[in-house]
C-alpha positions as CSV (number, residue, x, y, z in Angstrom):
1,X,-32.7,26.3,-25.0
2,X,-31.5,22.9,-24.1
3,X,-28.0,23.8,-23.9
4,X,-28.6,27.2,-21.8
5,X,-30.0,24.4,-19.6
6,X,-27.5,22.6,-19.2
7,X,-25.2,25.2,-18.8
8,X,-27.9,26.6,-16.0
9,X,-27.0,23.2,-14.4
10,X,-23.7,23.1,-14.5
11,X,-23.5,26.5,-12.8
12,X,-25.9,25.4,-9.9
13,X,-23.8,22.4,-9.4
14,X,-20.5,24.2,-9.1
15,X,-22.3,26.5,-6.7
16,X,-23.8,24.0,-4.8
17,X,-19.9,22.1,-4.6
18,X,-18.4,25.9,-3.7
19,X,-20.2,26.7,-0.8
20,X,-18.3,27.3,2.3
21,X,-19.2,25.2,5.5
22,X,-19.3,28.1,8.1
23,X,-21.9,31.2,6.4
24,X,-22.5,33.8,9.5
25,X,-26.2,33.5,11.1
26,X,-26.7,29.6,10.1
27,X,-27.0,30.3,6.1
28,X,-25.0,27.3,4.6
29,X,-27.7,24.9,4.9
30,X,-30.4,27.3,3.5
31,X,-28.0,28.3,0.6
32,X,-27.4,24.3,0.4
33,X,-31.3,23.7,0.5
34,X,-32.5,26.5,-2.3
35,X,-29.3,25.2,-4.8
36,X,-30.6,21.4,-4.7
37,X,-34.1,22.2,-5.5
38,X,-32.9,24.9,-8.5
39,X,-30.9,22.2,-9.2
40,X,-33.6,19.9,-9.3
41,X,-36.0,21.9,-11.5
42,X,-33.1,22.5,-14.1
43,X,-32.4,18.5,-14.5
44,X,-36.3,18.3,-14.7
45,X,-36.9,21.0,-17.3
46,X,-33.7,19.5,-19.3
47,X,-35.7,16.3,-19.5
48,X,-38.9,17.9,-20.6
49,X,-37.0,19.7,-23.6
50,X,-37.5,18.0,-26.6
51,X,-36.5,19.0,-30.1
52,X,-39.4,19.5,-32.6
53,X,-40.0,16.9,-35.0
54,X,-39.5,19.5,-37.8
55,X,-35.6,19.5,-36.9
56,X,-35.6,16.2,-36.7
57,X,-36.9,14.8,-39.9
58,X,-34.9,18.1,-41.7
59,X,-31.7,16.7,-40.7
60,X,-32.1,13.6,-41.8
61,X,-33.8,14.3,-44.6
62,X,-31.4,16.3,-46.1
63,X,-28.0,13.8,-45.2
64,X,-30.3,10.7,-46.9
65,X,-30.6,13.1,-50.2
66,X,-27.0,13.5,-50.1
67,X,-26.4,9.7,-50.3
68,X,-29.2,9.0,-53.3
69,X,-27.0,11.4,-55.3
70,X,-28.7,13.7,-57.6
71,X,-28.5,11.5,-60.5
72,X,-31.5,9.7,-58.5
73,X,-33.8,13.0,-59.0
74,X,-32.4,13.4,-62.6
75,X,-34.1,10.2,-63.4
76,X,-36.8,10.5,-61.6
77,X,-37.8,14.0,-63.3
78,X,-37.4,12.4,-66.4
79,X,-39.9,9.7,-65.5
80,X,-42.1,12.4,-64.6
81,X,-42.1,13.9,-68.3
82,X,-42.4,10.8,-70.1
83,X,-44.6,9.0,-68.5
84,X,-47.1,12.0,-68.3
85,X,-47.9,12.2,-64.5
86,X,-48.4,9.6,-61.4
87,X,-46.2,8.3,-59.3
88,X,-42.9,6.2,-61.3
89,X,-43.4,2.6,-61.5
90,X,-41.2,0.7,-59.4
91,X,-38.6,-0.9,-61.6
92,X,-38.0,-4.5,-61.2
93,X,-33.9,-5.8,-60.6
């Protein structure tokens, strides 16, 4: 959604940069008036868009597993068999 937003905005803007100075009947600074204020409620609904939380933490999540390797969880399953349950005690360096 966020970047149909933007894209919204970037359209409005090139409109709004576009316009011809001399519309019949007195139009240009209508047509300059209604492209500012859509322009203005797509920069304000572009900073009201927020990504969940979910996507967030799942990106993350997932690149900090890569870098604990999965020799990491291969221990820490083991642990989990021997020791019969509980969290693995924290081993001292």
């Amino acid at each position: 959604m966020k970047q149909e937003l933007a894209a919204l905005k970037n359209i409005l803007d090139q409109a709004l940069d576009t316009l011809p100075d001399n519309l019949p009947e007195n139009r240009t600074a209508r047509c300059r008036e209604l492209l500012a204020s859509a322009l203005a409620l797509t920069s304000d609904l572009l900073k009201q868009a927020k990504t969940p939380s979910a996507v967030a933490l799942g990106r993350k999540g997932g690149q900090v597993s890569a870098q604990k390797g999965s020799e990491y969880f291969r221990r820490l399953a083991a642990k989990r068999k021997t020791h019969g349950g509980g969290r693995p005690r924290k081993q001292s360096e």
